[in-house]
C-alpha positions as CSV (number, residue, x, y, z in Angstrom):
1,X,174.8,171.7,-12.6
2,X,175.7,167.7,-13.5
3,X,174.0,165.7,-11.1
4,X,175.8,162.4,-10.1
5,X,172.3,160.0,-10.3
6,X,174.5,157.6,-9.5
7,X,175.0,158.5,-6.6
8,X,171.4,158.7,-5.7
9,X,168.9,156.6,-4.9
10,X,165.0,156.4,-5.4
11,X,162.7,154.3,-3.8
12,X,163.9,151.0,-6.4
13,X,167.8,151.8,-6.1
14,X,170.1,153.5,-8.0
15,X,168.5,156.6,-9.7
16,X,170.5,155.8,-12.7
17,X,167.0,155.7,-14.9
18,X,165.7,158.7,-14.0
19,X,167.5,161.0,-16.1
20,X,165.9,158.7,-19.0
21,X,162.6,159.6,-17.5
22,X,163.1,163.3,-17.3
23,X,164.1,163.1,-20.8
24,X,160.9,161.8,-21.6
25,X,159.1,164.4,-20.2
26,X,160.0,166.7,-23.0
27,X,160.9,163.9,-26.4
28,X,158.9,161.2,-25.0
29,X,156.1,159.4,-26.7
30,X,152.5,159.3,-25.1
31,X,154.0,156.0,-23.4
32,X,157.3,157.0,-21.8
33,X,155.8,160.1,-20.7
34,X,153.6,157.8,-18.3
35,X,156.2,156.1,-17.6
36,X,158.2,159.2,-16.4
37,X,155.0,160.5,-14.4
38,X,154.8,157.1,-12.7
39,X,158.4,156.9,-12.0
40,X,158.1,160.5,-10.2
41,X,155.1,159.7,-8.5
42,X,156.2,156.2,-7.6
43,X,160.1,155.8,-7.2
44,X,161.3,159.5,-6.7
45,X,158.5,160.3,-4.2
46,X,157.2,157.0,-3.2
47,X,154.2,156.8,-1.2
48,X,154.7,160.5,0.2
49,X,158.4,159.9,1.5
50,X,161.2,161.8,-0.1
51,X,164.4,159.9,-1.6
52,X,167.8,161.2,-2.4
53,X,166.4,161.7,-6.0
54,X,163.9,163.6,-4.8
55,X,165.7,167.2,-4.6
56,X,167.4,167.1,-8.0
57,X,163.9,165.4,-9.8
58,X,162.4,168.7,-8.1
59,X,164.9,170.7,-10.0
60,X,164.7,169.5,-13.4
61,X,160.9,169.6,-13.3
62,X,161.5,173.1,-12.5
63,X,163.1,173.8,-15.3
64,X,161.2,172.0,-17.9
65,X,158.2,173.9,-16.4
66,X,160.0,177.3,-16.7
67,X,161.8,177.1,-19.7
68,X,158.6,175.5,-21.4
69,X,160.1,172.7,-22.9
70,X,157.8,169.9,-20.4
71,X,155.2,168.5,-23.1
72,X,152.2,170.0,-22.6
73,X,149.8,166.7,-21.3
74,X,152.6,166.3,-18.6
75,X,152.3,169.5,-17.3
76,X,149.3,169.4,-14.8
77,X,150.8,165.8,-13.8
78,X,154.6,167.7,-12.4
79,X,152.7,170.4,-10.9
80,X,151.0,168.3,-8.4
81,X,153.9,166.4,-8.4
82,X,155.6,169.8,-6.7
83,X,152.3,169.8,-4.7
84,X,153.0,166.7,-3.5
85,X,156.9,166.7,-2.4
86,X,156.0,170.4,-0.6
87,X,153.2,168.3,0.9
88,X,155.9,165.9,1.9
89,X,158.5,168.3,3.4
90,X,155.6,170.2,5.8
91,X,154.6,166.8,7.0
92,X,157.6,165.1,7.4
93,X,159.0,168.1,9.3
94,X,161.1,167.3,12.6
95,X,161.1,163.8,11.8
96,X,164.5,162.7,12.5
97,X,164.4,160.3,10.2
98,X,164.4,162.8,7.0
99,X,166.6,165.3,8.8
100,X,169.2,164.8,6.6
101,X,166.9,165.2,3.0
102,X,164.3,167.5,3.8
103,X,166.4,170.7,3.5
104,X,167.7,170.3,0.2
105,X,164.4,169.1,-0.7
106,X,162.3,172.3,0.5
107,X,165.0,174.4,-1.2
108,X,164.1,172.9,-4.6
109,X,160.7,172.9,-3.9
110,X,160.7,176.6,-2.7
111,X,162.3,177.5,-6.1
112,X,159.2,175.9,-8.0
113,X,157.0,178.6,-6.5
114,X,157.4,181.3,-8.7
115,X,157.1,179.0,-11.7
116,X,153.8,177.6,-10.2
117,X,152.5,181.5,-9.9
118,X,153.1,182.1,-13.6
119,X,151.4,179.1,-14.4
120,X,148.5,180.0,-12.4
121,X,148.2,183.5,-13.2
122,X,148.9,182.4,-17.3
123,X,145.8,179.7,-16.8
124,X,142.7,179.5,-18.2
125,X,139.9,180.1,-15.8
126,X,138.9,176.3,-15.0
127,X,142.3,175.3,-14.2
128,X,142.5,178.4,-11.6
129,X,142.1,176.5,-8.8
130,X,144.5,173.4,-9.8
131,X,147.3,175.4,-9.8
132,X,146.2,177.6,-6.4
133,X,145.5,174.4,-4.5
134,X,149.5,173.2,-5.4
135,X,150.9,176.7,-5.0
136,X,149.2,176.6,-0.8
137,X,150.8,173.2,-0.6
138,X,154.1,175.4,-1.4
139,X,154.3,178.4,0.6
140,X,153.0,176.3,3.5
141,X,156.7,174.8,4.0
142,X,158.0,177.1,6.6
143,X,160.5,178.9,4.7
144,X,157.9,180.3,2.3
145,X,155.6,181.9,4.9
146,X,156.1,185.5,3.9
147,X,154.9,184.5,0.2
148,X,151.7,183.5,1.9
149,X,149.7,187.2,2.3
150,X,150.6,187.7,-1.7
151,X,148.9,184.4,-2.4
152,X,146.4,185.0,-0.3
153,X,145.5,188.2,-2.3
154,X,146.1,186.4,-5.4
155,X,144.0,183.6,-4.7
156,X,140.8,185.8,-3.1
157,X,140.7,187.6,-6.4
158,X,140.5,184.4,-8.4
159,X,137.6,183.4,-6.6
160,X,135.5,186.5,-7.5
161,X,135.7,185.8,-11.0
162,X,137.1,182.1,-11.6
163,X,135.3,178.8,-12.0
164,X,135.1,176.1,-9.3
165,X,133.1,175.1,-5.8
166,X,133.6,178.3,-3.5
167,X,134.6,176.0,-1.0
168,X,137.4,174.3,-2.2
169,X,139.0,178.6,-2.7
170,X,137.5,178.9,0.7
171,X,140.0,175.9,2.1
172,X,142.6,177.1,0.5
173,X,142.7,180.5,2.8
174,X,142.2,178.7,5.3
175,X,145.4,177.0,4.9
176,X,146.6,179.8,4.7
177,X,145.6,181.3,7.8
178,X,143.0,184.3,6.2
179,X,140.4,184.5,8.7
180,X,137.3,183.7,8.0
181,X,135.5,184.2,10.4
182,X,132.4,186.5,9.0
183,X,132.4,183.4,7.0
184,X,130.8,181.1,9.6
185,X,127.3,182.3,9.0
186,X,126.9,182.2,5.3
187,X,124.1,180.7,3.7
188,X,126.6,177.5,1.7
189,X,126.8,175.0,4.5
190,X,130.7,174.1,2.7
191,X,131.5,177.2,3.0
192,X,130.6,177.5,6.7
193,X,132.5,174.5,7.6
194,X,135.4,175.5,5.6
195,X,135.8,178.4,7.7
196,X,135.1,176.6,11.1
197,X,137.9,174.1,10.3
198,X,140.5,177.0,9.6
199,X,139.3,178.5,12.8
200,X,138.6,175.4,15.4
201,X,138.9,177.7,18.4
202,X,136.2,179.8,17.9
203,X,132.9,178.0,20.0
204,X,131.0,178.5,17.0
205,X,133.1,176.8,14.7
206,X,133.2,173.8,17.2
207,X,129.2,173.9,16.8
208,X,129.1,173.9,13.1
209,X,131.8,171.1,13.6
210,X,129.8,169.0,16.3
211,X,126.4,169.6,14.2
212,X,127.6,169.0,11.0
213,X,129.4,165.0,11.9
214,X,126.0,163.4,12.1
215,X,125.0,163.9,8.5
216,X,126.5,163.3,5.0
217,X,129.1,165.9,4.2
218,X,128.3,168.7,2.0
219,X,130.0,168.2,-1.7
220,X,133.8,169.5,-1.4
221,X,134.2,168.1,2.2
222,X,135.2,164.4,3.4
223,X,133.9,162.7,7.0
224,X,137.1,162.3,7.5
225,X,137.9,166.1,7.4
226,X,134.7,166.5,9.8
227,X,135.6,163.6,12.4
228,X,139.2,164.6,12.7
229,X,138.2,168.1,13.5
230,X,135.3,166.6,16.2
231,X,137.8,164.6,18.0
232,X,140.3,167.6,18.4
233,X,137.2,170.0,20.0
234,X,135.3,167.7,21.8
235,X,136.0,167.0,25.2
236,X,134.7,163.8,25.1
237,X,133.2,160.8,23.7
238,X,129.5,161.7,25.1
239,X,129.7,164.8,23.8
240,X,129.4,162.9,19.9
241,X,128.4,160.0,20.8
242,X,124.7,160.4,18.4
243,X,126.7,161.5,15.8
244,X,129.2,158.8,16.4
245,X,126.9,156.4,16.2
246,X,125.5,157.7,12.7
247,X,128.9,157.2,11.2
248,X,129.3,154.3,12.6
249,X,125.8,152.5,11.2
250,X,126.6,154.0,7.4
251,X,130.7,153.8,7.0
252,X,132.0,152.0,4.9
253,X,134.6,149.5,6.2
254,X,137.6,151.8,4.4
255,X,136.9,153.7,7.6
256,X,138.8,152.1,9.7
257,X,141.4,154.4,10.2
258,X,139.7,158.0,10.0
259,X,136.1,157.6,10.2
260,X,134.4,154.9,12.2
261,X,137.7,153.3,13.5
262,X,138.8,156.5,14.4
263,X,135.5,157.3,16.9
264,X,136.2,153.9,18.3
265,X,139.6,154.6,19.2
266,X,138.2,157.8,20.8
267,X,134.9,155.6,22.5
268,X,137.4,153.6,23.9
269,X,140.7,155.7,24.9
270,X,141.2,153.2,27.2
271,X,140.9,149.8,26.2
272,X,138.1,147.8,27.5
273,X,139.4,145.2,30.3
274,X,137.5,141.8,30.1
275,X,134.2,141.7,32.5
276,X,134.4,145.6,32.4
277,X,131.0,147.2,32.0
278,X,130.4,149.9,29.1
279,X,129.0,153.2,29.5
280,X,125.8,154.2,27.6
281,X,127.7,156.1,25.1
282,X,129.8,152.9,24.3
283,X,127.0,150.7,24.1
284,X,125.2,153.1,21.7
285,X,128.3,152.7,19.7
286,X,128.4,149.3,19.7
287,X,124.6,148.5,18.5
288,X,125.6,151.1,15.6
289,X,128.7,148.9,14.7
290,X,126.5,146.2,15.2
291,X,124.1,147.2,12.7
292,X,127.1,147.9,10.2
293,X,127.0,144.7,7.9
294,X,130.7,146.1,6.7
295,X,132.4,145.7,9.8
296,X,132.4,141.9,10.9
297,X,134.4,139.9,7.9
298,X,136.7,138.1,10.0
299,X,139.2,138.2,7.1
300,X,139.4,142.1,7.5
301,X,142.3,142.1,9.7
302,X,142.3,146.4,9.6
303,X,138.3,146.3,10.8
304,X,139.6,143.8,13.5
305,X,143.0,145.9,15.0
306,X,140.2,148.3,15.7
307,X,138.2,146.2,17.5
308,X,141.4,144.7,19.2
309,X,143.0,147.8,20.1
310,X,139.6,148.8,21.9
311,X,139.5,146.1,23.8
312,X,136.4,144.4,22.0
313,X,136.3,141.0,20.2
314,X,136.2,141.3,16.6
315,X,132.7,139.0,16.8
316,X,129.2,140.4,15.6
317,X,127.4,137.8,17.8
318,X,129.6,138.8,21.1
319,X,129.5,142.6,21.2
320,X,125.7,142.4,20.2
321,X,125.5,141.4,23.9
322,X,127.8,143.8,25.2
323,X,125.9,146.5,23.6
324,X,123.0,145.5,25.4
């Protein structure tokens, strides 16, 4: 099918230079081919949002993919590229804004699927879980949920006998919803919070999940991962406030938004109103901020909207004495 690029657009304009970069993909020099990858990664999807080029990029990476004729350094680069847009379409779902895009979108996406399979089941062993971690991102766009039980089964078999952290196969049944529940007592500490976060609702997951935020994440999880999931089961602040206040004395500033920001946001659900006095749980928080040399450059205008939006002034000196 001749697609109009002209008539599309990418994040830059007119999509009329991406058919150059597709071409690439297959005759380019080591050069152009970056240039290609970036110009997916950047203009076609940019920063996670789809464009009108997005569907018909989809599509012709497809095909190189399929038909073999991609060059072979590009092709782990437009598989998580495909990873990527179906990461795109599941979380840009119901937003009115991408009403218009997203179905054409998931259809070219859903088509990359069985592509992605032969590539995984094709793979050498230390690439398994590359292409298995892409393939989830796939069939967890709504129109590919009956593919999900077959990867599943795929995907448990390549983690009796293929390379890689059994956490990061673990996450990926979780994702798609495998329960793993008999898993929440096994002796890998990432493995038993892998299975807790795919299974929040079960009181001992929400233990694991409560215990596990005041130290260091085990290697294959992020805070992040571990504070999201704590905010979402606790019922309130007090109930993490220790570990809260762990996070907040080690975090690095780049926190802001998901780690010790994000417990200050919670600490502090309702703003703090001038001359209002702080629980004990808040104060805690505030001496561990405190103690956080990261947190108090008054250039760091993302540090400060936290302290802002809480209700706090954005001065070491100053909530030193409130915490007191």
């Amino acid at each position: 099918m001749t697609v109009d690029w002209w008539g599309l657009r990418h994040a830059y304009g007119r999509a009329t230079d991406t058919p150059g970069h597709l071409h690439a993909l297959e005759f380019g020099d080591a050069d152009a081919r970056k240039a290609a990858l970036g110009h997916l990664q950047v203009a076609v999807l940019h920063q996670g949002f789809p464009e009108p080029a997005t569907a018909p990029s989809v599509r012709a990476v497809t095909a190189l993919l399929a038909e073999g004729r991609a060059h072979p350094d590009t092709i782990t680069s437009l598989v998580e590229f495909l990873g990527d847009v179906a990461l795109s379409v599941t979380d840009l779902a119901g937003d009115p804004h991408f009403a218009e895009l997203l179905p054409d979108v998931t259809d070219a996406v859903a088509a990359a699927y069985p592509v992605v399979l032969s590539l995984l089941e094709s793979s050498v062993p230390d690439r398994g879980l590359f292409y298995a971690e892409n393939l989830v991102a796939i069939v967890e766009m709504a129109p590919l949920t009956d593919r999900r039980e077959e990867l599943a089964a795929i995907i448990q078999d390549w983690m009796h006998h293929g390379p890689g952290p059994r956490a990061s196969w673990i996450r990926c049944l979780g994702r798609l919803g495998v329960d793993l529940r008999e898993l929440l007592s096994d002796p890998d500490p990432a493995v038993r919070l892998r299975a807790a976060l795919a299974d929040e609702n079960d009181p001992r997951s929400q233990q694991l999940i409560l215990t596990a935020l005041a130290e260091p994440p085990p290697p294959g999880l992020h805070q992040f991962e571990l504070v999201t999931a704590a905010l979402r089961v606790a019922s309130g602040f007090d109930m993490i406030a220790t570990a809260a206040c762990e996070i907040a004395r080690r975090d690095s500033w780049t926190g802001f938004d998901d780690g010790w920001g994000a417990l200050v946001r919670f600490a502090f659900a309702e703003p703090r109103r001038e001359c209002q006095p702080l629980a004990d749980s808040q104060r805690a928080l505030l001496r561990a901020l405190v103690a956080n040399d990261q947190l108090w450059d008054p250039k760091n205008g993302s540090c400060g909207l936290v302290f802002k939006q809480a209700g706090l002034p954005h001065d070491r000196d100053v909530c030193r004495q409130l915490a007191l």
